[in-house]
C-alpha positions as CSV (number, residue, x, y, z in Angstrom):
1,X,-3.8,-10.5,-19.9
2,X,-3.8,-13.0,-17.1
3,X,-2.7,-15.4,-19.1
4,X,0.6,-13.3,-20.4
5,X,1.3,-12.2,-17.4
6,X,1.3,-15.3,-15.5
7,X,3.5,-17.2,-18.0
8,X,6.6,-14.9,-16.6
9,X,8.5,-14.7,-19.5
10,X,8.8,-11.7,-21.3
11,X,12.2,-10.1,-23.4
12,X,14.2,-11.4,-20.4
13,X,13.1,-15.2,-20.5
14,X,13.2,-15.7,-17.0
15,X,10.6,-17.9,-15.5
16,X,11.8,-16.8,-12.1
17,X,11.6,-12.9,-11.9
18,X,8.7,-11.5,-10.8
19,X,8.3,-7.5,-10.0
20,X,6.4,-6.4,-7.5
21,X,4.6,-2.9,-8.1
22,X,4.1,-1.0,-4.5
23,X,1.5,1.7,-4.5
24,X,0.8,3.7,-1.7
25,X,-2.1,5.6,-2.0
26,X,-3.9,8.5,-0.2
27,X,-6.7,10.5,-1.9
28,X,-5.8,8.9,-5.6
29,X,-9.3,8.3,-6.7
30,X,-9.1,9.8,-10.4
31,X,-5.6,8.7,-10.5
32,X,-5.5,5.1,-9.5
33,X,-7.9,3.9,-12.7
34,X,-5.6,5.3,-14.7
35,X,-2.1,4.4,-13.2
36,X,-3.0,1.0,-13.1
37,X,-4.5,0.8,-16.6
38,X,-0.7,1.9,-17.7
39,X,1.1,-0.3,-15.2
40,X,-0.9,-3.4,-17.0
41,X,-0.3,-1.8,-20.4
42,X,3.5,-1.6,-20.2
43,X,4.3,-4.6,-18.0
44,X,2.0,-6.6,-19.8
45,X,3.1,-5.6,-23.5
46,X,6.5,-6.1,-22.0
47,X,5.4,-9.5,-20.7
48,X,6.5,-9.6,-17.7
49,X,5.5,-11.6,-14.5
50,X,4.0,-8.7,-12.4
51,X,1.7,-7.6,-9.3
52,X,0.6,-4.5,-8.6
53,X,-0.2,-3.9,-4.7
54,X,-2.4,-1.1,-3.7
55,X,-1.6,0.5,0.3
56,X,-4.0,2.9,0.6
57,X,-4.2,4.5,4.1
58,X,-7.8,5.4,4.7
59,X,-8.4,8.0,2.1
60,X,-11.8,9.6,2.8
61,X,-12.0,10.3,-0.9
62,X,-13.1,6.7,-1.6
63,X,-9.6,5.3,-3.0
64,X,-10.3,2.2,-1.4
65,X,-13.2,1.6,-3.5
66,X,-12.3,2.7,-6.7
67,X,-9.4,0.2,-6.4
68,X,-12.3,-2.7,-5.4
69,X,-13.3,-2.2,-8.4
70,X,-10.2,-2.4,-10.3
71,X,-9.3,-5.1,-8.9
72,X,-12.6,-6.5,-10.2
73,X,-11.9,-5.7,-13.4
74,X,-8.2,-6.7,-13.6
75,X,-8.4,-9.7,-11.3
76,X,-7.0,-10.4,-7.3
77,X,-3.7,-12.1,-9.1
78,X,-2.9,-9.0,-10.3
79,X,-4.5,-6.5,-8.4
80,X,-3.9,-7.1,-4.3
81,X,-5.1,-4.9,-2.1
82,X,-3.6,-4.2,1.3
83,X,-4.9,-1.1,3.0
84,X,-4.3,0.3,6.3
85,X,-6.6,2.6,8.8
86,X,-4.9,5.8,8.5
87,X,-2.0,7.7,7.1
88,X,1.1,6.1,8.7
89,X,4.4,7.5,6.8
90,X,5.9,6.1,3.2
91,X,8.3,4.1,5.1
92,X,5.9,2.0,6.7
93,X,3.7,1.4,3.4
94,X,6.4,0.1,1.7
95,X,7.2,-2.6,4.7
96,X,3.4,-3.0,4.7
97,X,3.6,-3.7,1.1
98,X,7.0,-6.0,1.1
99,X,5.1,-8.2,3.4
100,X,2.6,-9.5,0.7
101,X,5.0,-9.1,-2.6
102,X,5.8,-12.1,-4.2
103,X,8.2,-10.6,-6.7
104,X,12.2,-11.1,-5.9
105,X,11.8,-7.1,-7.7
106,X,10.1,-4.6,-5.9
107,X,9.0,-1.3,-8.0
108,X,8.0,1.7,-5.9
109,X,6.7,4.8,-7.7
110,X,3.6,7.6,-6.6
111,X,0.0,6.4,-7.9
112,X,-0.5,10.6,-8.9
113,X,0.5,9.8,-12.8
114,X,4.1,11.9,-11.6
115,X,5.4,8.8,-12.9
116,X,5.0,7.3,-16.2
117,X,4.7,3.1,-16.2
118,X,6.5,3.4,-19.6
119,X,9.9,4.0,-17.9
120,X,9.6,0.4,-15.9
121,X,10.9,-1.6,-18.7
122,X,13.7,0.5,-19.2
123,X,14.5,0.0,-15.3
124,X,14.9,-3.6,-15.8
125,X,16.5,-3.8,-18.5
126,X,19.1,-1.2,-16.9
127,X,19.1,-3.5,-13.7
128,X,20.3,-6.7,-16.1
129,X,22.8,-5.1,-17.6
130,X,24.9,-4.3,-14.7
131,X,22.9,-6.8,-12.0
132,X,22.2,-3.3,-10.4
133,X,20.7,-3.9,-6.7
134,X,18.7,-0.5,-7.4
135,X,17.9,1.0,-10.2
136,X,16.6,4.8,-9.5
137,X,14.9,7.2,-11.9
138,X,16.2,10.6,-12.2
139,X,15.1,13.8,-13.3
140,X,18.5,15.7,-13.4
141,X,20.0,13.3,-15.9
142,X,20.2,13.0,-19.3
143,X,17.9,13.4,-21.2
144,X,15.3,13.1,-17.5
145,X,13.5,16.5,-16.7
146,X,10.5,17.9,-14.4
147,X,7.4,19.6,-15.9
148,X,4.5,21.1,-14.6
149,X,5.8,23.1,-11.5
150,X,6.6,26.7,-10.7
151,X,9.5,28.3,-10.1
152,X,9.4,27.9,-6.4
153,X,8.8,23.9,-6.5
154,X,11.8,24.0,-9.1
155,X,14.1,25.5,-6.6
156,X,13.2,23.3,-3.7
157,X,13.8,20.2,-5.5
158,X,16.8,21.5,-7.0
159,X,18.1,23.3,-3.4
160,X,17.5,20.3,-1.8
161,X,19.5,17.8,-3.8
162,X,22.4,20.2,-4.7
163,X,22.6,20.2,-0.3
164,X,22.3,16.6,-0.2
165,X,25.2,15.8,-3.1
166,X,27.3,18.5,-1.4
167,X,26.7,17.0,2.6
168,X,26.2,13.6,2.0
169,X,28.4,12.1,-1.8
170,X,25.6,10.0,-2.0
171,X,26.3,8.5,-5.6
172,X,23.3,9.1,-7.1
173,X,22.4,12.6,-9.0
174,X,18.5,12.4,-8.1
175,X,18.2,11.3,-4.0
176,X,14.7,12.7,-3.8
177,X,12.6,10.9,-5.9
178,X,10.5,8.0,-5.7
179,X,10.8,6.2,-8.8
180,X,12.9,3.2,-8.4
181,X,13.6,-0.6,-8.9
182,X,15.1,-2.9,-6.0
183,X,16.2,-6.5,-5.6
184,X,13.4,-7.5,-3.0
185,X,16.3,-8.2,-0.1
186,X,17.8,-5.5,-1.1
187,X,14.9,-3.0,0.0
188,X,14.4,-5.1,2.8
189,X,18.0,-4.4,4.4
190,X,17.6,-1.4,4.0
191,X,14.2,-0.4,5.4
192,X,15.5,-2.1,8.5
193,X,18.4,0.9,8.5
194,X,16.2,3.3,7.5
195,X,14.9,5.8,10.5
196,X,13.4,8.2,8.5
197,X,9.4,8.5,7.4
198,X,7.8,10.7,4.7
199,X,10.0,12.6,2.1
200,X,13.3,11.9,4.0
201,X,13.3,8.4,4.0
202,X,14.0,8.0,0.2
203,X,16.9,9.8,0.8
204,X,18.1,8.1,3.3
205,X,17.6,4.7,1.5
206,X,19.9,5.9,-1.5
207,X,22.7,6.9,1.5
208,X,22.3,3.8,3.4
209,X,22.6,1.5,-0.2
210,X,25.7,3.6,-0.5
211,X,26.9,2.5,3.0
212,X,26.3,-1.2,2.3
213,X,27.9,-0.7,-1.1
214,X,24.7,-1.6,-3.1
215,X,25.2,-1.0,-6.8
216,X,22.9,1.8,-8.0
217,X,22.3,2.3,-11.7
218,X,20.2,5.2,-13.2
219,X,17.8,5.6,-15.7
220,X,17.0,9.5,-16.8
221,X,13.1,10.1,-16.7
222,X,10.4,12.8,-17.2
223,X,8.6,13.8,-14.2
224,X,5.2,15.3,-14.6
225,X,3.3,17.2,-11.7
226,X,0.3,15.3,-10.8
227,X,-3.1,16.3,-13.1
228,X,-6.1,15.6,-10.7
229,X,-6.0,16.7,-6.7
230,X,-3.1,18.2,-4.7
231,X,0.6,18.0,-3.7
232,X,1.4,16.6,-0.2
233,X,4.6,18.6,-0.3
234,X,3.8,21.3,2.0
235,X,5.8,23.3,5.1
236,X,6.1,21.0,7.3
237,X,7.7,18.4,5.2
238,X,10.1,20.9,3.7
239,X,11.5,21.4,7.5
240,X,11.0,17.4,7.9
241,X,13.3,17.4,5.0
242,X,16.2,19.9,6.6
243,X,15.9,18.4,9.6
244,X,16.3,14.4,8.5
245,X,19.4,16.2,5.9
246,X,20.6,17.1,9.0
247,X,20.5,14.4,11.0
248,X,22.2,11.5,8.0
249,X,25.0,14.1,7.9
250,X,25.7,14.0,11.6
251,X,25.0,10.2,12.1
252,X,26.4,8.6,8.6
């Protein structure tokens, strides 16, 4: 698989273009084997030039070491590991992460199986088509959907991005995911704008692109609730959430 993967050619033919896979991890132990045994599956078949970069912020579930050894098996050119000491915000992992990607692509996506590797292709081939700067996954798109939550998580997702189309015309129909595809100085620009941490800042990335007058292009997708351990999503991030909608009305 080395071998394919370093050759960088793939359906596109470019040498050049290199994606880099950001993972942020916290309490993904039954997850992470399987994540990145699909990641390698899909990118690979696809032949593309890929690395897949595990941030894992001190997980006392033994994360860490489940990804030592999958780095083992898969190699340290595909497989880098960069973990931090303790939980420190999704904004942060992802600058933590930039700072060791060598792709001129950068793929961020949850490590809890929510999000299928099978839909990356389809990103990049989306992002050629219209030299998109981002390329975001939706689930209220198309043929896209959600599966595997109740009613309630249903209405909060929906509640909240019916608010933040209404407040903020953000030009995208799914703001608070976290499946997307970005030209590497593209995501660097605008984490530098981006105040926000946890759920909020993907939000605020998609209003900020719209600010700078990124191009974003869309691919529909299936989101699945994760299958082993819990949701993060819990009280206090729901009044993060208000509270950082609040605050990108007021200042954008």
């Amino acid at each position: 698989m080395a071998s394919r993967r370093g050759a960088g050619l793939g359906q596109a033919g470019d040498s050049l273009e290199k994606y880099s896979v950001l993972l942020p991890t916290y309490n993904e132990r039954e997850n992470l084997p399987i994540i990145v045994w699909l990641l390698i599956k899909y990118l690979g078949e696809s032949e593309y030039n890929y690395e897949i970069i595990i941030i894992d912020d001190g997980s006392p579930d033994g994360t860490l070491e489940v990804a030592k050894q999958l780095q083992n098996i898969y190699g340290k050119d595909t497989i880098l590991l960069r973990p931090r000491e303790k939980k420190l915000g999704l904004g942060t992992a992802y600058v933590h992460g930039m700072q060791h990607a060598t792709g001129n692509f950068i793929v961020i996506m949850d490590a809890d199986l929510s999000h299928h590797p099978k839909f990356i292709p389809e990103f990049i081939r989306k992002q050629k088509e219209g030299n998109f700067d981002i390329v975001s996954g939706t689930r209220y798109k198309g043929n896209g959907g959600v599966y595997g939550w109740d009613l309630k998580r249903k209405i909060i997702s929906r509640g909240a991005n019916f608010l933040t189309q209404i407040l903020l015309r953000p030009g995208a129909s799914d703001l608070t995911g976290s499946f997307r595809l970005y030209k590497k100085d593209v995501l660097q620009k605008l984490v530098e704008k981006c105040v926000s941490k946890g759920y909020v800042f993907q939000m605020e990335m998609i209003v900020r692109a719209r600010q700078l007058n990124y191009s974003i292009g869309e691919v529909p997708i299936s989101f699945v609730d994760r299958v082993y351990g819990e949701s993060k999503l819990g009280g206090s991030e729901i009044i993060s959430f208000a509270k950082g909608l609040l605050t990108l009305f007021a200042t954008t």
